[in-house]
N, C-alpha and C positions, 0 to 999 in steps of 0.2 A: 562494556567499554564505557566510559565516562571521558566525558570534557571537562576544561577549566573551569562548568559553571558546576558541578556534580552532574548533571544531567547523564542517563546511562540509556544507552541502546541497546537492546537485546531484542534475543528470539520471543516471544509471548504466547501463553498458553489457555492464559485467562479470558475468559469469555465475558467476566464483567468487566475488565478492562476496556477492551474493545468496544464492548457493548456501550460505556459511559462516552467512549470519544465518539463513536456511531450516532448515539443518541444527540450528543452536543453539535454535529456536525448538520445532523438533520433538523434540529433547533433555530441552527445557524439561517439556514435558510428556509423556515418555516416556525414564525414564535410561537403559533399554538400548539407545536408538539408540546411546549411548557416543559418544565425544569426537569432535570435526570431524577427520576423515584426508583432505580433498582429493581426495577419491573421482571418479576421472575421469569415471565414469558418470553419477553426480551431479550435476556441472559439468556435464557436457553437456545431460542433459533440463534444466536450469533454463538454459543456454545456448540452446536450441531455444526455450522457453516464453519467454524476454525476447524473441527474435528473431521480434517480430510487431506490427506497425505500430499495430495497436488497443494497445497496451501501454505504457503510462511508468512506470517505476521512478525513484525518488529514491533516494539512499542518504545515511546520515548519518555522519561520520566524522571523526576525527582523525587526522591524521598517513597510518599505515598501518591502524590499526581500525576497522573499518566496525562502528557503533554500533547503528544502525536502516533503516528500509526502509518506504518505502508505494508502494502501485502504482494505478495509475486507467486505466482498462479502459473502453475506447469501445466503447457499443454504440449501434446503428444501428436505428432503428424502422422500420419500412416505410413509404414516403411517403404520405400523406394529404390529400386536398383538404381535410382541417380541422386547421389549424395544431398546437391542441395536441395532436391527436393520433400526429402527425408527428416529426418531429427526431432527436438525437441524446443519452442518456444517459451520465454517468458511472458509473460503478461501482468504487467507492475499496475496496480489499480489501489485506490482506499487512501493515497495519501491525506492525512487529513492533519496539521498541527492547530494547537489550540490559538484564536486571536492574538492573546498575550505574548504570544512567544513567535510569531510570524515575521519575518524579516533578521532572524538572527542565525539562521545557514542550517535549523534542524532539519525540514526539507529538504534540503541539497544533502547530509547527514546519512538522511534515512534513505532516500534516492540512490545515494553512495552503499550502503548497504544492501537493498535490492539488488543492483547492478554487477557489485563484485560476485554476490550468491549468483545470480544468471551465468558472470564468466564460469566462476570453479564450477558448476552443473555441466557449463561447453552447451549453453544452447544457443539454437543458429543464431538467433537476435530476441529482443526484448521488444515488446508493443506496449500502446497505452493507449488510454482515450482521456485527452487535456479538457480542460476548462479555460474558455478562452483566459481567465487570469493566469493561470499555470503557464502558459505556453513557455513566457520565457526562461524560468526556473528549468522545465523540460531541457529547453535548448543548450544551457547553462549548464545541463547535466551530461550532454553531449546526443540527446534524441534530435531527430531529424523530421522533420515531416513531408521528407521525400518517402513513397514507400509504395508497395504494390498491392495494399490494402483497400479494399471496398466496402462502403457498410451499406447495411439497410436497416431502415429505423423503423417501428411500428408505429 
């Protein structure tokens, strides 16, 4: 699927795709990781980690630059003689679009894309875990942070 700018969403299989928004993201917030070098190591653990059937990556891009990235991660509840205690969960995590391109609706885009894959699956609801920045993008997306969720953190 493509927009007015070319920019095209799809499903992604590529591990150095990923692997370069991965790396840029981790950059982002730590400048001594230092510039993407196509680190074969690299590519390959995030080639291992796409390569799992609970896993959908999007990736967002023009031409040859892959821009952004969201992922939705199936998990699986244990069966239930009581329906809603039953089913299956998404869990949208990795959002990541590159600086340049932030504030121009690809996030909400890719958000959009996770979200509808969760509907056609039919699972009970969709999780996340924000960054205080995200929240309102989230909210804007229709996520709630009402929920019956508990975490523990190490």
């Amino acid at each position: 699927m493509a927009d007015r700018n070319g920019i095209r969403i799809q499903r992604c299989h590529s591990g150095t795709r990923v692997a370069e928004l991965r790396w840029e993201w981790a950059r982002e917030a730590d400048p001594a990781v230092g510039p993407w070098r196509a680190d074969g190591a690299f590519i390959a653990a995030v080639t291992d980690w796409l390569d799992d059937d609970r896993r959908t990556v999007w990736t967002a891009g023009a031409g040859a630059l892959t821009i952004g990235m969201v992922c939705l991660t199936e998990h699986a509840r244990m069966p239930s003689p009581r329906r809603a205690a039953g089913g299956r969960w998404g869990y949208l995590g990795h959002l990541y679009v590159r600086p340049a391109f932030r504030g121009s609706g690809l996030g909400r885009d890719l958000i959009r894309h996770a979200t509808m894959t969760a509907d056609d699956r039919g699972y009970a609801k969709t999780v996340l875990s924000p960054t205080e920045p995200s929240i309102g993008l989230y909210e804007r997306c229709g996520f709630s942070g009402d929920n019956d969720l508990m975490i523990r953190q190490r």
